[in-house]
Short mmCIF file of the C-alpha atoms (twelve columns), coordinates in Angstrom:
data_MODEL
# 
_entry.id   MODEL 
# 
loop_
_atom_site.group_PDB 
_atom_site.id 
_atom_site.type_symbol 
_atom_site.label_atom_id 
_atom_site.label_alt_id 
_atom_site.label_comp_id 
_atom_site.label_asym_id 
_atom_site.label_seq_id 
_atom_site.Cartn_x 
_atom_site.Cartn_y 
_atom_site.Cartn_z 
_atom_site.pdbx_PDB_model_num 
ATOM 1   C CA . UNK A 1   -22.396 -26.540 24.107 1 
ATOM 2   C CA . UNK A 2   -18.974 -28.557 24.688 1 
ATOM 3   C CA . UNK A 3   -16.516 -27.996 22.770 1 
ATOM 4   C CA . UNK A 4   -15.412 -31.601 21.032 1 
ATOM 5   C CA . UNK A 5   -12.446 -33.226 22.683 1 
ATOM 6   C CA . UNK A 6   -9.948  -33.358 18.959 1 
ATOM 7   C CA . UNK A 7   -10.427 -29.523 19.161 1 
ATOM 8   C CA . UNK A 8   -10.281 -28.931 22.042 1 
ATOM 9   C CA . UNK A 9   -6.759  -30.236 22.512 1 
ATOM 10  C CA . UNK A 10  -5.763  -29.118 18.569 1 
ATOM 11  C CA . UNK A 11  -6.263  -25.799 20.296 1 
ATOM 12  C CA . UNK A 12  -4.760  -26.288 23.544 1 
ATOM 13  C CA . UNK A 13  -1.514  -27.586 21.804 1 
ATOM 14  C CA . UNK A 14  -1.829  -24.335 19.485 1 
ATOM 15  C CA . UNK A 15  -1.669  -22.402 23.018 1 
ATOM 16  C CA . UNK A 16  1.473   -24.113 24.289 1 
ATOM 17  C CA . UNK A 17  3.083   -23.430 20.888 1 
ATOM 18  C CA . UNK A 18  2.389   -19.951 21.094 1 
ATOM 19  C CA . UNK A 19  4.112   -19.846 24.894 1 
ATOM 20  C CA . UNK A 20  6.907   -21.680 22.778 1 
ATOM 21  C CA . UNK A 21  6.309   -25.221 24.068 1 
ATOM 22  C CA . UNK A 22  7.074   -28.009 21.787 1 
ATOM 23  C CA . UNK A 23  5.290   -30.583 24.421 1 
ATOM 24  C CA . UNK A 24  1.805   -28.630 22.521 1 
ATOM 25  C CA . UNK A 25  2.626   -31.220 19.777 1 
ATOM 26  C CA . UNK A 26  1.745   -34.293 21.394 1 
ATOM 27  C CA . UNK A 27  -2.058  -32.813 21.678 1 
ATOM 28  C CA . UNK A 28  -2.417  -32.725 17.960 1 
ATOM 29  C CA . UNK A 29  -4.129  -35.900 16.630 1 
ATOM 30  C CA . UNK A 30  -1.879  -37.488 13.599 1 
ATOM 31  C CA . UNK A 31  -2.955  -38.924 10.407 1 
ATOM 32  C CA . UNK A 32  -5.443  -38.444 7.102  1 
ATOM 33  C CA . UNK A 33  -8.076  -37.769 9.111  1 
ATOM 34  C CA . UNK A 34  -6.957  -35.545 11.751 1 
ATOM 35  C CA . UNK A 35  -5.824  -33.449 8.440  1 
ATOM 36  C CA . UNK A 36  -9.237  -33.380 7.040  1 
ATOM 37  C CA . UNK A 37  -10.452 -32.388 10.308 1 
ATOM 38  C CA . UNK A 38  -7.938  -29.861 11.074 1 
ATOM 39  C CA . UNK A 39  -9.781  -27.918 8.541  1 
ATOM 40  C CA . UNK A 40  -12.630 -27.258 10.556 1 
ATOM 41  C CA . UNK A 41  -10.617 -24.724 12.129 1 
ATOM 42  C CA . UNK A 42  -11.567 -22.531 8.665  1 
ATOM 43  C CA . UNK A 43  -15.258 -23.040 9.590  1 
ATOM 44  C CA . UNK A 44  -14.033 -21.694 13.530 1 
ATOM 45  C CA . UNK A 45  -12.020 -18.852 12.089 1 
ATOM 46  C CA . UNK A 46  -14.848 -18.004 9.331  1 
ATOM 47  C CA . UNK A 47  -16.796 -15.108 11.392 1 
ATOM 48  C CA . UNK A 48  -13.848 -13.144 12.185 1 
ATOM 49  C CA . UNK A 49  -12.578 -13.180 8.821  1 
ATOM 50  C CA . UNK A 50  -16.066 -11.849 7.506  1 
ATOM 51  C CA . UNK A 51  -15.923 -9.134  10.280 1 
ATOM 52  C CA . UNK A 52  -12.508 -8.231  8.689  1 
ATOM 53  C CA . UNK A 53  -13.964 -7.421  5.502  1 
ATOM 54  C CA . UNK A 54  -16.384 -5.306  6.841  1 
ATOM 55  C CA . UNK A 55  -14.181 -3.094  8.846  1 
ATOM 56  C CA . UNK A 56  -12.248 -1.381  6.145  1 
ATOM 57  C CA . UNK A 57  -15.286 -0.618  4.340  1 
ATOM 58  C CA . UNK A 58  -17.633 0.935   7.026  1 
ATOM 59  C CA . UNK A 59  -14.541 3.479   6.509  1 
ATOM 60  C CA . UNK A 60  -14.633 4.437   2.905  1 
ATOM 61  C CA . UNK A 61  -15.725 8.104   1.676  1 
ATOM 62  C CA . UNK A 62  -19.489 8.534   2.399  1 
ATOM 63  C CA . UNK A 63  -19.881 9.925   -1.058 1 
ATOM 64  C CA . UNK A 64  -18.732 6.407   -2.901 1 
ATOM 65  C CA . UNK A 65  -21.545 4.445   -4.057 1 
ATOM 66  C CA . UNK A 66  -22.685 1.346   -1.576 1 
ATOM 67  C CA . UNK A 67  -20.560 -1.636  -1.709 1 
ATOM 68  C CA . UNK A 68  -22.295 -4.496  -2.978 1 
ATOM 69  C CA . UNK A 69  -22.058 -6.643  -0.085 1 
ATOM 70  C CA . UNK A 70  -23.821 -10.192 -1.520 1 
ATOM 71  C CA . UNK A 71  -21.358 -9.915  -4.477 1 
ATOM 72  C CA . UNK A 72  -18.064 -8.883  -1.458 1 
ATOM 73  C CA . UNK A 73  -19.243 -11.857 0.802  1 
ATOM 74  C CA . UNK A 74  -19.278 -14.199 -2.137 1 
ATOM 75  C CA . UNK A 75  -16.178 -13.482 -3.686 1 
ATOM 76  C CA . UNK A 76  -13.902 -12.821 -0.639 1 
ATOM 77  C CA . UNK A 77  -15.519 -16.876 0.576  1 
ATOM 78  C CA . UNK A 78  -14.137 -18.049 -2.361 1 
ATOM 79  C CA . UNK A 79  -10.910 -16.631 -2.123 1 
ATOM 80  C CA . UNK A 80  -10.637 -17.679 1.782  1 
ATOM 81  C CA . UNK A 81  -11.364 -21.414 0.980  1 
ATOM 82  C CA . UNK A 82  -8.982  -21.009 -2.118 1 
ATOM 83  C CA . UNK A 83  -6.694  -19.397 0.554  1 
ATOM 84  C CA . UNK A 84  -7.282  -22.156 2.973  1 
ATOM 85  C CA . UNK A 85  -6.585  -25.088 0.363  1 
ATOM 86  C CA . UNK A 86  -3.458  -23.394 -1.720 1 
ATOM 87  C CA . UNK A 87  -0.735  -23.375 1.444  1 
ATOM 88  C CA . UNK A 88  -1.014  -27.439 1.713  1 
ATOM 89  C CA . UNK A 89  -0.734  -28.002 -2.010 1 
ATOM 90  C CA . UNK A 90  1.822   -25.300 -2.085 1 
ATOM 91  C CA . UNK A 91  4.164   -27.173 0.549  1 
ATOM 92  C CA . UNK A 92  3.420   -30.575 -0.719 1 
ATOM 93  C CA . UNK A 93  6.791   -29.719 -3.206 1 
ATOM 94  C CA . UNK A 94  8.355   -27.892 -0.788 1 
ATOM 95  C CA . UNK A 95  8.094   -30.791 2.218  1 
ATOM 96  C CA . UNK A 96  9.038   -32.981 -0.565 1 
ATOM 97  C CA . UNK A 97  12.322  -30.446 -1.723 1 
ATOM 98  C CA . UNK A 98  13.547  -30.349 1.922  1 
ATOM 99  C CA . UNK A 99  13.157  -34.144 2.133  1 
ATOM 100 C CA . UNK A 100 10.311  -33.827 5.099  1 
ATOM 101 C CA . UNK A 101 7.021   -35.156 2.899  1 
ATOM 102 C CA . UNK A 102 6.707   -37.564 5.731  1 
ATOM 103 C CA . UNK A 103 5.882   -34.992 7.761  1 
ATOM 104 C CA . UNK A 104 3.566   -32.790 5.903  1 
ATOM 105 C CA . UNK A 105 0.420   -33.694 6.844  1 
ATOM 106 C CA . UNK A 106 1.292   -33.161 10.331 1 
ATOM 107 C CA . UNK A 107 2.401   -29.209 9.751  1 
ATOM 108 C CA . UNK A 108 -0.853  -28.718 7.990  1 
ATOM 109 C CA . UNK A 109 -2.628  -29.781 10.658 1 
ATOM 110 C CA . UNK A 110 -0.904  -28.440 13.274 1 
ATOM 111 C CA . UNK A 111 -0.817  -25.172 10.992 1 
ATOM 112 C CA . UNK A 112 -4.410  -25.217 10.504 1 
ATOM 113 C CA . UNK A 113 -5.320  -25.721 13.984 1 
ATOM 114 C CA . UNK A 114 -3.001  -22.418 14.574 1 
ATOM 115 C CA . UNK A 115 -4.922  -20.009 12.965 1 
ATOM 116 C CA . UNK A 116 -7.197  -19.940 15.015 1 
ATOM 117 C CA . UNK A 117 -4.653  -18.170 17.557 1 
ATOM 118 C CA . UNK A 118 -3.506  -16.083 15.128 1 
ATOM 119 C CA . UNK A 119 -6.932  -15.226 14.104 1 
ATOM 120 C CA . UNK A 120 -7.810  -14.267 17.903 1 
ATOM 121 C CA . UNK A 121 -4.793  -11.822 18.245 1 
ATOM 122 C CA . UNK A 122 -5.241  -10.274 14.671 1 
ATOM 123 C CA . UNK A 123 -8.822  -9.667  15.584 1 
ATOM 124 C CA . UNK A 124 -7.940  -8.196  19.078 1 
ATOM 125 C CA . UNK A 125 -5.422  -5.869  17.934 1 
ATOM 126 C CA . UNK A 126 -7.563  -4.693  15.045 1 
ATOM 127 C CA . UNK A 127 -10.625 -4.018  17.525 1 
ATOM 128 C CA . UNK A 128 -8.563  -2.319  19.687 1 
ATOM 129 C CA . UNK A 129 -7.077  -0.146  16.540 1 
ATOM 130 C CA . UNK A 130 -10.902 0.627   14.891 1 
ATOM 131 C CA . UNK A 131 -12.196 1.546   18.607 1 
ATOM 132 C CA . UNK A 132 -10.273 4.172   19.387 1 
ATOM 133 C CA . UNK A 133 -9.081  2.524   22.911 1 
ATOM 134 C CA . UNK A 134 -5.539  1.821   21.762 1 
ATOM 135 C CA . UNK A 135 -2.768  4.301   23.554 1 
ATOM 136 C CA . UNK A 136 -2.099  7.058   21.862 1 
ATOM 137 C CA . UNK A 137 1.664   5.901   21.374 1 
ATOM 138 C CA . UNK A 138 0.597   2.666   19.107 1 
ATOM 139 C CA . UNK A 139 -0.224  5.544   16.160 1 
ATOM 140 C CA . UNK A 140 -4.084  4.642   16.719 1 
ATOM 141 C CA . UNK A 141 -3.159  0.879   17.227 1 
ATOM 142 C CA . UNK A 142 -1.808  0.540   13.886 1 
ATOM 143 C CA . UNK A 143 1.482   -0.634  15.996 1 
ATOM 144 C CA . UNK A 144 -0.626  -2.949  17.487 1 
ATOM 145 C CA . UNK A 145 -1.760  -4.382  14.338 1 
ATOM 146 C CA . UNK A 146 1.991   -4.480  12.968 1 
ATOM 147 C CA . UNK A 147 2.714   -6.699  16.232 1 
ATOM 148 C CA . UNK A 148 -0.104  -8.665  16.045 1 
ATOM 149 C CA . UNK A 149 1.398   -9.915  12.963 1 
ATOM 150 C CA . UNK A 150 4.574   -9.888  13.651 1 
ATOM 151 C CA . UNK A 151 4.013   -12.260 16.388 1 
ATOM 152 C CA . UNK A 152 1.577   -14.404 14.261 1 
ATOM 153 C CA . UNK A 153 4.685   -14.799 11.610 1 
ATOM 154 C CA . UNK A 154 7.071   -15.687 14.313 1 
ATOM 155 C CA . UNK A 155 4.510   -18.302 15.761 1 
ATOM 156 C CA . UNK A 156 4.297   -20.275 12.095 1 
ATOM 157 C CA . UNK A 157 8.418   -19.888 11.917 1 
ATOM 158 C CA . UNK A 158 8.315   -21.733 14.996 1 
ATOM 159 C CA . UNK A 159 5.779   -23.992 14.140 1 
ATOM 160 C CA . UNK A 160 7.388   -24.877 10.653 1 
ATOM 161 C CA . UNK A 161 10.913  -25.143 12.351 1 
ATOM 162 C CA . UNK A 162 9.844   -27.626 15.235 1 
ATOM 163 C CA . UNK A 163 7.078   -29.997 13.167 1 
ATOM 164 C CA . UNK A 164 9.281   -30.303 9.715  1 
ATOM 165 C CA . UNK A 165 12.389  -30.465 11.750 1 
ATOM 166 C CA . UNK A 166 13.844  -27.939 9.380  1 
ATOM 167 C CA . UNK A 167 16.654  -25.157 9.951  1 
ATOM 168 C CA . UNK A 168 15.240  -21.831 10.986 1 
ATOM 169 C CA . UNK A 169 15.614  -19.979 7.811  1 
ATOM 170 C CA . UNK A 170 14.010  -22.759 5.980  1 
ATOM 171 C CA . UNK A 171 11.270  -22.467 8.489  1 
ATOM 172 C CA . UNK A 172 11.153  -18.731 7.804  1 
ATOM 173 C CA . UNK A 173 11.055  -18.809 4.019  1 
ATOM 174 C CA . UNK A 174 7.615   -20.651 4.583  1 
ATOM 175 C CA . UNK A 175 6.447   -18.274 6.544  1 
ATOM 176 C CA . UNK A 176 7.529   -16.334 3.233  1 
ATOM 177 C CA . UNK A 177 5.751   -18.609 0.735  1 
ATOM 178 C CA . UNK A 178 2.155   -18.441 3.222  1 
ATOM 179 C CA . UNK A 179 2.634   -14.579 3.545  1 
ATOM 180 C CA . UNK A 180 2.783   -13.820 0.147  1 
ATOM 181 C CA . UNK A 181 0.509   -16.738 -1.426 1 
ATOM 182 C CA . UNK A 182 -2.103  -15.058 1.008  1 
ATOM 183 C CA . UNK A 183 -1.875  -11.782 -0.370 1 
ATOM 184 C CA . UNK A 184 -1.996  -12.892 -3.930 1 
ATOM 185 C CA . UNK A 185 -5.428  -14.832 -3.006 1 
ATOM 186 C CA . UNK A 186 -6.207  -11.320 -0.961 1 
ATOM 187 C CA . UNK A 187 -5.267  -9.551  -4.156 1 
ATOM 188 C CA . UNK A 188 -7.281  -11.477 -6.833 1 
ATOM 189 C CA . UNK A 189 -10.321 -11.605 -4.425 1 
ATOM 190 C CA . UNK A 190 -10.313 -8.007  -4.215 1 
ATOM 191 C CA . UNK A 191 -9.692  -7.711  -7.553 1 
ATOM 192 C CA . UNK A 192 -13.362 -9.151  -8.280 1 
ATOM 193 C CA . UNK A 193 -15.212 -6.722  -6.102 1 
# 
């Protein structure tokens, strides 16, 4: 099955930003639509974020009672689309506070597109962490999981700093704002189950 062109390039452009080319902009399409489209990366991204939930709870203590998986699925879906729509009505102010609204819908897109990158990395360290085949000097790849996201965080300071135009600590405070709106979301889904 091909792969359609719009995403195809959304994530080639994601790839040059991650090697720290700004030229990856120009394969982002622009506009209301490309935005509404860009969210198809969520649908993309959706499988490895279920296999994320299920990974710290094949671990639990074998004498806890079973996890009710229907009720985990449900409620952890709702918090990812909640998660998915709260960052672009969260910097809708804050484009609008540094005086870059104009370009908003173009770091949501290009954001959205993104995660799909970061996803891939997360994913990989985190296999390499639960399956044992991490080197022994990355503390059972939990080192490798700290660097995974390390390097996803620096990716979206670069990606806010290039596409709003904005100074680098700006750029890193909304790195700020999407880290911790994502673990409140993370923290009230949990909550639930």
């Amino acid at each position: 099955m091909a792969i359609p062109a719009d995403i195809a390039n959304a994530l080639h452009g994601a790839w040059r930003l991650a090697r720290l080319d700004r030229g990856g902009l120009a394969f982002f399409e622009h506009g209301e639509a490309a935005f509404w489209r860009s969210f198809r990366a969520a649908l993309i991204v959706y499988p490895a974020f279920l296999l994320f939930l299920f990974l710290p709870l094949g671990s639990g203590d074998a004498d806890a009672e079973a996890p009710d998986w229907a009720r985990i699925i449900l409620v952890e879906t709702i918090a990812y689309v909640i998660g998915w729509t709260a960052l672009p009505l969260v910097m809708l102010p804050i484009t609008r506070f540094l005086a870059r609204d104009a370009r908003w819908l173009d770091f949501i897109i290009v954001y959205n597109w993104s995660q799909v990158l970061q996803y891939g990395v997360i994913l990989a360290a985190v296999g390499l962490s639960v399956s044992g085949l991490a080197p022994g000097f990355l503390h059972g790849g939990r080192d490798l999981i700290y660097v995974a996201y390390l390097a996803a965080s620096a990716y979206e300071c670069f990606i806010a700093r290039i596409v709003l135009d904005i100074s680098w600590p700006a750029a890193c405070m909304i790195v700020l704002v999407d880290l911790v709106l994502g673990q409140l979301v993370s923290l009230a889904g949990a909550a639930l189950h």
